[in-house]
N, C-alpha and C positions, 0 to 999 in steps of 0.2 A: 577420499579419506576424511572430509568434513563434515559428514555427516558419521561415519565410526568414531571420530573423536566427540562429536557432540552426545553418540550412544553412551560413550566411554563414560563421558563425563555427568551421566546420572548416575554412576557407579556400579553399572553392567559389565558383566563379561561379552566380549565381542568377539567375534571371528566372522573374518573371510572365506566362502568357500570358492572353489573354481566351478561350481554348476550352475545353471537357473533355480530362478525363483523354485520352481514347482518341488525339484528336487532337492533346495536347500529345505523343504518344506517337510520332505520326506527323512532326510536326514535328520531333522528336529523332533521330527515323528518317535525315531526309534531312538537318537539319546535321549529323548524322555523318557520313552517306555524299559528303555534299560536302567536310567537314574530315580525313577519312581518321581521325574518332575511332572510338573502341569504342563499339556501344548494350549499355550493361546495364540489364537490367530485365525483370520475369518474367512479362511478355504473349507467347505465344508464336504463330508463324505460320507458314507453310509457306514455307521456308526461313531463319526463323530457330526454333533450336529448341534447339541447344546451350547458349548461355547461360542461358536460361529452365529449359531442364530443368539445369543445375546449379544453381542458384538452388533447386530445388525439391528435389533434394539434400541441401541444406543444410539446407532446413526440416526435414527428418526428424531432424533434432539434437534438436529439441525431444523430437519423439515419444519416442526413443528414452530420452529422460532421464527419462521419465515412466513410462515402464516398469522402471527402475531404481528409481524413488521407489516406486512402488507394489507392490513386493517381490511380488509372485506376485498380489495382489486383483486378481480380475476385472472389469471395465469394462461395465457394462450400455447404458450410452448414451454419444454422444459427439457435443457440438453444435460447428459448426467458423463461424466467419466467412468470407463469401469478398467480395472484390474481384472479381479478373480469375479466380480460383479457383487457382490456384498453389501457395499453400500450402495452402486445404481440399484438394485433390487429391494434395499430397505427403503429408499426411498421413494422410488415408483411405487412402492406397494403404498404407503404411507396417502401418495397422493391420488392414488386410483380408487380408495377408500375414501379419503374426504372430498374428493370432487365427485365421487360415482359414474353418471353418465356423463360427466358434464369435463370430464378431465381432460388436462392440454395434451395437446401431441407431444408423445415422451421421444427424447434421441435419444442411443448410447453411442457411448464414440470410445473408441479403443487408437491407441498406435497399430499402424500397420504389420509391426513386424512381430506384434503379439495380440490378435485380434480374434482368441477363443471364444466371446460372446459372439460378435459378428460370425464368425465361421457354425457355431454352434445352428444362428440365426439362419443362415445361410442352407443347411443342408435340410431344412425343413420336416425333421424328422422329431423332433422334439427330445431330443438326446443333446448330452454334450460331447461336443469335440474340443480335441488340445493342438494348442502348436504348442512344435517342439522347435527344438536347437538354442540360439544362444540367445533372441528375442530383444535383439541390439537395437533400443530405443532411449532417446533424450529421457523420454518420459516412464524414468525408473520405478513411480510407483504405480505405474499401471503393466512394467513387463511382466504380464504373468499369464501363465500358456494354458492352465486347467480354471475353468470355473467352477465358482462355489454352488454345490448342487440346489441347495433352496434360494443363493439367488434368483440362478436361473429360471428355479421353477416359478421367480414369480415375474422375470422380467419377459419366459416366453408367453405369458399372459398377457402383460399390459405394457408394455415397450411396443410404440408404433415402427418404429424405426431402427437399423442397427447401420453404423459407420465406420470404415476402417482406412486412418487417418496419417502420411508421413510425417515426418518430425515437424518439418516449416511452420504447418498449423499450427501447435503449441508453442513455438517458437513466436509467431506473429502475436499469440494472444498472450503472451508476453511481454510483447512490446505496447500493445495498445493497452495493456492493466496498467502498465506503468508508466504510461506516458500520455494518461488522459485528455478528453475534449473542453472548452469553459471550464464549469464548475462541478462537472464529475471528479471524484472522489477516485486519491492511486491508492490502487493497488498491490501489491508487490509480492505476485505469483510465482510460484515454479512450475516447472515443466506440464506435471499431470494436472495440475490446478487450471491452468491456463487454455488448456488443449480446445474446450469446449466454447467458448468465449473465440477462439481463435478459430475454430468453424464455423461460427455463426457469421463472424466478419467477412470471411471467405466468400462465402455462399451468398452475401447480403453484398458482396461486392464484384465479386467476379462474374464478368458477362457471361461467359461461356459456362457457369454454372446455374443459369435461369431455371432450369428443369428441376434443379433440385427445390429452386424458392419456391417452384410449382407443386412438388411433390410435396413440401413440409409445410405446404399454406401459408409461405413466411411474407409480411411485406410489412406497410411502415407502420400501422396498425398494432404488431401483433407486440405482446407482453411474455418476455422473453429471462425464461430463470435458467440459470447461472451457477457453479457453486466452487468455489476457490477451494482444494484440500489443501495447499500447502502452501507456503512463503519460500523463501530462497533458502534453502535448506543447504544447497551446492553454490554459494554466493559468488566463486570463483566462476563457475559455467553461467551464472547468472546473468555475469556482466559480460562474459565473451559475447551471449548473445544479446541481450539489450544492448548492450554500449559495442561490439566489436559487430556486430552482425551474423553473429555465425546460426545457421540455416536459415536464409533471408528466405522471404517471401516470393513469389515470380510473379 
């Protein structure tokens, strides 16, 4: 509800539906087309494409700032969250273009119980595929079961890597944003913000996942981007799992 209230409270009409993502999506689809409103939002499909691809647009604001901040250092890895994939795909694309040959090993990392890009990745056909059903993940703003068609077209380009991740990971990069080393700088991530950061930990920690450091070229060397979308939007679940523990780490 803290987050409907904080919708609320820009002075939108809200509602609840009892469907997924994909479907609330659908349903937005057609009370627009019945109330003669606008659909914004960066799912994209064969004939809607325009607003989606400005949407993704926009996300390369980020990138671009980042390349600003990091004065000429080269980028050895770069792990991206996806949703519907829209902005991992603006921004792969962004940086497959200014690094050309030279670009980092791109990750996407999805929650497991809604990991369309990976499954898309996965059947190696160059098609999208959807999970369905209820796609019951911490990491609310990545549950979504169809992807956006020109993200994908450009993450099955230049995306090395696809990862389909259970809650704990975002959970842990969670804990380690906001609960930083010396003089690293907190952070104070939600769930899909987090997820990526909390893979990276994993993997750079967990013995029994050496193959993976092997597979992603990762070791102490490598220059490792990152990207926080959101703050504690659900501050209540926030702290269950920063301060209560809930999906600990193993």
């Amino acid at each position: 509800m803290e987050r409907f209230n904080n919708i609320k409270a820009l002075g939108a009409d809200v509602f609840i539906t009892d469907v997924n993502y994909d479907d609330t999506v659908r349903l937005a689809k057609a009370n627009a087309e019945k109330n003669g409103w606008i659909l914004l939002q960066d799912t994209a499909w064969e004939g809607y494409t325009s607003i989606p691809g400005w949407i993704m647009e926009g996300y390369t604001t980020m990138a671009y700032e980042i390349i600003e901040q990091l004065r000429g250092e080269e980028l050895t890895h770069i792990f991206l969250q996806a949703g519907v994939g829209a902005m991992a795909g603006a921004i792969t694309g962004f940086f497959a273009d200014y690094y050309q040959q030279n670009r980092p090993v791109i990750t996407i990392v999805e929650p497991n119980k809604a990991d369309c890009i990976y499954k898309s990745a996965e059947a190696k056909d160059g098609s999208i595929h959807t999970v369905t059903g209820d796609l019951d993940t911490i990491m609310a703003g990545l549950a979504c079961g169809e992807p956006c068609t020109i993200g994908w077209n450009v993450l099955k380009e230049y995306a090395d890597n696809y990862v389909s991740v259970p809650d704990y990971i975002a959970a842990k990069g969670m804990r380690i944003l906001g609960n930083p080393l010396a003089d690293d700088k907190r952070v104070i991530s939600g769930e899909s913000g987090a997820v990526t950061l909390g893979f990276v930990a994993e993997v750079m920690q967990n013995q029994s996942l050496s193959y993976l450091r092997e597979q992603l070229e990762m070791n102490k060397d490598s220059k490792i981007l990152c990207i926080s979308t959101e703050g504690d939007t659900d501050k209540e679940n926030y702290r269950r799992i920063v301060w209560d523990g809930l999906h600990p780490s193993y």
